[in-house]
C-alpha positions, 0 to 999 in steps of 0.5 A: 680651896672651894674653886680647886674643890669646884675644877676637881668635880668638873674634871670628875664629870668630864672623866678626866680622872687624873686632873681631878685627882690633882684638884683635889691633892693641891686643894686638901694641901691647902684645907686639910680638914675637908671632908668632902675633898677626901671623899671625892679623891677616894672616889677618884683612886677608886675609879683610878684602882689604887684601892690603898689610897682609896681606902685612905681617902675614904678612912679620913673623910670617915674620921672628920666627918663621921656621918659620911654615910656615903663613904662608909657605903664605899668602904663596904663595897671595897671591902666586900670585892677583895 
């Protein structure tokens, strides 16, 4: 999971957003329950204007982490634009 997580976050700084957005699908497929995955997707959806699946990624990084300051930072700022 961690080298899929790693390649996701390499495609996300070369801006190929739709790699990384696969990355981090087959590796939250294998660890569900990493927070970090589904924050870093909700970014990827985010960027991609899908803010449904967005709000979701951002929702379960929230539900198992619920110190992600930063994804109820990103929440907000979502909400606040629609």
């Amino acid at each position: 999971m961690a080298v899929l997580y790693n390649l996701g976050n390499s495609f996300y700084l070369m801006d190929q957003f739709d790699s990384a957005k696969e990355s981090y699908l087959t590796a939250i497929e294998l660890d569900p329950s990493s927070a970090e995955c589904h924050f870093n997707l909700g970014t990827i959806y985010n960027i991609l204007k899908e803010t449904s699946q967005c709000i979701s990624h951002y929702e379960k990084s929230i539900e198992l982490d619920p110190n992600n300051q930063d994804a109820y930072l990103c929440l907000k700022k979502i909400f606040e634009q629609e």
